[in-house]
C-alpha positions in Angstrom: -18.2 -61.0 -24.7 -16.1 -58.2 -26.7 -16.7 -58.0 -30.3 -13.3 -60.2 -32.4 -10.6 -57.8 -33.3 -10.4 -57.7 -37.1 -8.3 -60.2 -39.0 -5.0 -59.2 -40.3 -3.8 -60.6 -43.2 0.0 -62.0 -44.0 3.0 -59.5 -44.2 4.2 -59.6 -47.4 7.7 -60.2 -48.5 8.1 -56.6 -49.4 6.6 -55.9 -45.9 9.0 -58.3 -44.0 11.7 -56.6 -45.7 11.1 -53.5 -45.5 10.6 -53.9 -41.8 13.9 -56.0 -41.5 16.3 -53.0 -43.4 14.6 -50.3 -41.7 15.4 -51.8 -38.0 19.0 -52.1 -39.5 19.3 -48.3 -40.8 17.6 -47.4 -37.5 20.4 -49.2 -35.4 23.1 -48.0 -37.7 22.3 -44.7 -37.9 22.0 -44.8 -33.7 25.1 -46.7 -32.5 27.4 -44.7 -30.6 30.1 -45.0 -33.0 28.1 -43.3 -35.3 26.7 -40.3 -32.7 30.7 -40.1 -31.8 31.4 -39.1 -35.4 27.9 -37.1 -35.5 29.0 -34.7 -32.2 33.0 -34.8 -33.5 32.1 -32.8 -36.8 29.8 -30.9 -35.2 32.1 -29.7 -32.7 29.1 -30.2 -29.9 29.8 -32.3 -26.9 26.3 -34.3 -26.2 25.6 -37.5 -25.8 22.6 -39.2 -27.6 19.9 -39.1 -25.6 20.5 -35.1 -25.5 21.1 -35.0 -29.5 17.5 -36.6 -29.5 15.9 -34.4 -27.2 17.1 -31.4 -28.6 16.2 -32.0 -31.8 12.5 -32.6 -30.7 12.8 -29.5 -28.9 14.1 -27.8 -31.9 11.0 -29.8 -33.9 8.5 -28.2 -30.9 9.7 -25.9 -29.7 8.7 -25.1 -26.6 7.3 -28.0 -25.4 6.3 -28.9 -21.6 8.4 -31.9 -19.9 5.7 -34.2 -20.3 5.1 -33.5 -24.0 8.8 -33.9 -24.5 8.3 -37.3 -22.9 5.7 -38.8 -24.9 7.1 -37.7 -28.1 10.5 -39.4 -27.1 8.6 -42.6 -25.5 10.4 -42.4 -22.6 9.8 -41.6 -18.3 9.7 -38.1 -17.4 12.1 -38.5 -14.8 14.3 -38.9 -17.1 14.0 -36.0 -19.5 13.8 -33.8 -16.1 16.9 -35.1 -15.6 18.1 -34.2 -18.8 16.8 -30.7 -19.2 18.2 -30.3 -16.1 21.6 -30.9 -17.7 20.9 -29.3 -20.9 19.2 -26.0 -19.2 22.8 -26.0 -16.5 25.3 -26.0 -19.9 23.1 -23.5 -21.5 21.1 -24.9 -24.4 17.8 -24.6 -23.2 15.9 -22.4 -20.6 12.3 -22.9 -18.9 9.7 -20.2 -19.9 6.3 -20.1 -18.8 3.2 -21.7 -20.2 1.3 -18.5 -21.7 -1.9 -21.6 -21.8 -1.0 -22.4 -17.7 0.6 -19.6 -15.5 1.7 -22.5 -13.1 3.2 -24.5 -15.6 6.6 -24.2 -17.8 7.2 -24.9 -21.6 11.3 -25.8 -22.5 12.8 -24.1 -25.1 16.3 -23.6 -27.1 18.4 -21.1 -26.2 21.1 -19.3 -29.0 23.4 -21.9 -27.9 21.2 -24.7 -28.1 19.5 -23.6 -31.7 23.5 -23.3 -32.9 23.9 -26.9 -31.7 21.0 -28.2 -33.6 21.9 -26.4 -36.8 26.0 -27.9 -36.4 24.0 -31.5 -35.9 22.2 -31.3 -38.9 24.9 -29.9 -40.7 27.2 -32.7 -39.8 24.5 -35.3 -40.2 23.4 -33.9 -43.9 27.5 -33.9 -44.5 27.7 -37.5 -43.5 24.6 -39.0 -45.4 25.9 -36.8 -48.2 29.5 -38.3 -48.0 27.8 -42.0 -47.2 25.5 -41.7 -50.6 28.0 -39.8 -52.6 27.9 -42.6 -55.8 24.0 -42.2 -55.6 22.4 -39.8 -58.5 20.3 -36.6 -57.3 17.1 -38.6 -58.8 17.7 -41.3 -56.7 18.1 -39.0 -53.8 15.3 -37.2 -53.8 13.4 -39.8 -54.9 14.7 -41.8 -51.3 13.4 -38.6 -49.4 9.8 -38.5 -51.0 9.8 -42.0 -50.4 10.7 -41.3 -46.6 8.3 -38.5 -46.4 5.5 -40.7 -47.8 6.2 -43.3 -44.9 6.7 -41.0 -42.2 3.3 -39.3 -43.0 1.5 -42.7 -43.2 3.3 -43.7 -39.7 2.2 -40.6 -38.3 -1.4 -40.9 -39.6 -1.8 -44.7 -38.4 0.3 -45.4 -35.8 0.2 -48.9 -34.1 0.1 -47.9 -30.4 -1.3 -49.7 -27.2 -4.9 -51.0 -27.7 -4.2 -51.5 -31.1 -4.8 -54.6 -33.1 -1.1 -56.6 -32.9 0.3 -58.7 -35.9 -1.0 -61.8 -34.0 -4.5 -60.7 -34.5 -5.2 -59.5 -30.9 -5.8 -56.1 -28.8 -3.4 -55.1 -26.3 -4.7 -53.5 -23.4 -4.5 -50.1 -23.1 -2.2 -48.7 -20.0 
């Protein structure tokens, strides 16, 4: 018999909350109306799941397929399909692996570093127009705030085999 996962307690109402707005400014800030606005004042014709993926790469840079994949949660097939795309209209370009000779690391090319740069130009224009009636203090104090929770995300993230808000392990793939 396996040892009892621990117990988690309750959300709390801040909890449920905060969880409810930030699946609402994940959506909003994701919709295709929005990436249409995004890649018109940036003057670069992507679509989103190549905005996400360069930005990654741009965040990595170089990274190898299968890293690329795990940080984007998705099949490698499809971001093979993808670089494929992106390294055939010039934004990235395959370079070998200087820690495996066989292997190949993706990175940006000019073009696609001067993409990334117009995206998070446009993006920083558009939150800036978005929050113009907010003060600087409550503007930086929104991005510590963000900063804070991305850190504690990143050092306790809830993956597979973790303990689940009903009290139970999932298995592990």
């Amino acid at each position: 018999m396996s040892p009892s996962p621990p117990a988690v307690p309750p959300a709390s109402p801040a909890a449920v909350e905060m969880e409810r707005v930030l699946t609402q400014v994940a959506y909003l800030s994701v919709r295709a109306r929005q990436h249409e606005r995004l890649v018109v004042m940036a003057g670069v014709p992507l679509d989103r799941a190549a905005v996400a993926m360069l930005r990654q790469i741009a965040e990595h840079d170089p990274l190898r397929p299968g890293e690329l994949a795990q940080v984007l949660a998705v099949q490698a097939s499809h971001v093979t399909r993808q670089v494929q795309r992106l390294q055939k209209d010039g934004y990235v370009t395959r370079v070998a692996d200087p820690d495996d000779s066989r292997a190949r690391r993706i990175r940006l090319t000019p073009l696609g570093e001067d993409a990334v740069a117009r995206l998070g130009d446009a993006g920083a224009r558009g939150m800036q127009l978005v929050l113009a009636d907010w003060s600087p203090c409550e503007l930086r104090q929104l991005a510590d705030l963000f900063h804070r929770m991305v850190d504690v995300f990143l050092a306790h993230p809830l993956d597979e085999g973790s303990v689940s808000d009903a009290g139970a392990t999932t298995p592990a793939a």
